[in-house]
N, C-alpha and C positions, 0 to 999 in steps of 0.2 A: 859601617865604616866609611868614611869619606876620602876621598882620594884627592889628592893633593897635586895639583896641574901647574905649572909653570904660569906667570901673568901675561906675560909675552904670548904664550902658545895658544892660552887662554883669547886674547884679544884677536891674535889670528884666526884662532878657530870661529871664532864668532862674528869675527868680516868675515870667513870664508861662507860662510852661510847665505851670507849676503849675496855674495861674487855668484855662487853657484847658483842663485835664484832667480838674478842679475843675466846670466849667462842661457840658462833658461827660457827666459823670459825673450831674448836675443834669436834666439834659438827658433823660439816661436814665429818670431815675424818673419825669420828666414822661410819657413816652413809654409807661410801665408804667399811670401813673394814666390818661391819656388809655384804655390799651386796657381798663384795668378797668370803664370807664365806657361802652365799645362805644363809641366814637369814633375807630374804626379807620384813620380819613384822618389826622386826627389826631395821634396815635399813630407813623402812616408818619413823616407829616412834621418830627416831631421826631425818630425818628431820622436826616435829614437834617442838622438840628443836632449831634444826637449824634458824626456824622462829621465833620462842618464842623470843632468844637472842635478832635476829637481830632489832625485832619489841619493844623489852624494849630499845633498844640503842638509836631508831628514837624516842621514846617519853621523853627520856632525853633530846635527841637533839634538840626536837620540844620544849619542857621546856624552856630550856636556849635560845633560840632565843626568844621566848615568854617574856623572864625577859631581853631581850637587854645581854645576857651575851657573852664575847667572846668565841667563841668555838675554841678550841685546840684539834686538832685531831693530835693521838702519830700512832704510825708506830704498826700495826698488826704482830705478831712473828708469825713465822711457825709452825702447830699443829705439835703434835707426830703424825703418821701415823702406828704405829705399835702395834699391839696388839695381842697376842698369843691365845687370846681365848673372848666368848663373857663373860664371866663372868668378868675379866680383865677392859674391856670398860666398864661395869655397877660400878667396885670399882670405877674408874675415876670419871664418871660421877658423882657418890657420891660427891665424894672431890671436884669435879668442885662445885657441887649444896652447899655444906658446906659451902664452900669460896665465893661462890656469896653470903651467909647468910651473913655473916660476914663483906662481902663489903657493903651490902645495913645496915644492923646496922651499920658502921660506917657513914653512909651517915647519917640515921636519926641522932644516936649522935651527931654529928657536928651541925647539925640543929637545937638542941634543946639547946646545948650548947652556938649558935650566935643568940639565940632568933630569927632565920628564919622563920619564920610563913606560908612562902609560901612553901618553899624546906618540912618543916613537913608535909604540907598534901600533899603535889605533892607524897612524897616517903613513906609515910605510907598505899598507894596502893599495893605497891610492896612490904614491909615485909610479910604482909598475901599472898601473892601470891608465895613470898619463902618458904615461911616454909610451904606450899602446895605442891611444886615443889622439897623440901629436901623430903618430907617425901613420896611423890610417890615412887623414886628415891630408898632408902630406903627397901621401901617395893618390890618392883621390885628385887633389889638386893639379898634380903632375900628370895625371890622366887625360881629366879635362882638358888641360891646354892642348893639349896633342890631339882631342877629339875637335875641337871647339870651332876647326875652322869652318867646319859644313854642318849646315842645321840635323844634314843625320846624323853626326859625330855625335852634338849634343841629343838625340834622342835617342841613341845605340847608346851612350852613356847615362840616360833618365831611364832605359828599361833594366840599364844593370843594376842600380840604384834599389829597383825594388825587390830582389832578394837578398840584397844584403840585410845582416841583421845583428850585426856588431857593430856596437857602437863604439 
């Protein structure tokens, strides 16, 4: 039986594959500057993100082959690579985690909008899983600055870094 997805939710779905690969891949070169900087905790804990993306992309993707949808995969852009300080990469990251909010609300919208019944509960996993993942983010961010002004702060904040394990 074929399941029948809204076109909208559909196209969403299938940038969002892109976005999360995209994001990912952002994600990465954080993880690179973080280790260049010896910020090793750091560093770990973004490639928890790096996972996190790649692994919400494969379960869109699993999704849409699931409902027979055609997948359209768009061309990955090259991440920023440069970042002057670790506080700088946690603002990003912020704005990354924002904008992923915003892209998965529009995904639910569409969905509720095309009466998609399947796309709402497939994607109503993932808002609570955002706005868990905006507001670590967030809170991480707000850390920093308050640690940031003395290079112990930031290395008392890179050795907290490596037990974390929520992404």
């Amino acid at each position: 039986m074929s399941v029948i997805l809204g076109k909208r939710s559909c196209d969403l779905l299938n940038k969002q594959i892109n976005e999360e690969l995209n994001f990912s891949y952002t994600y990465l070169a954080m993880s690179a500057v973080f280790k260049e900087m010896g910020l090793d905790g750091c560093s770990s804990w973004m490639m928890l993100q790096v996972e996190d993306s790649y692994q919400k992309a494969m379960k869109i993707y699993d999704h849409l082959q699931k409902c027979n949808v055609k997948i359209k995969l768009l061309p990955l852009a090259a991440p920023k690579q440069e970042w002057r300080a670790p506080l700088h990469i946690l603002e990003e990251l912020v704005r990354s985690q924002q904008r992923m909010t915003s892209l998965i609300h529009a995904i639910y919208e569409a969905s509720v909008a095309e009466k998609d019944c399947q796309t709402q509960c497939f994607i109503a996993r993932f808002v609570n899983d955002q706005a868990q993942k905006e507001n670590i983010a967030l809170r991480l961010l707000d850390k920093l600055r308050k640690m940031q002004s003395s290079d112990l702060g930031v290395i008392m904040f890179d050795a907290e870094m490596i037990s974390r394990k929520i992404t």
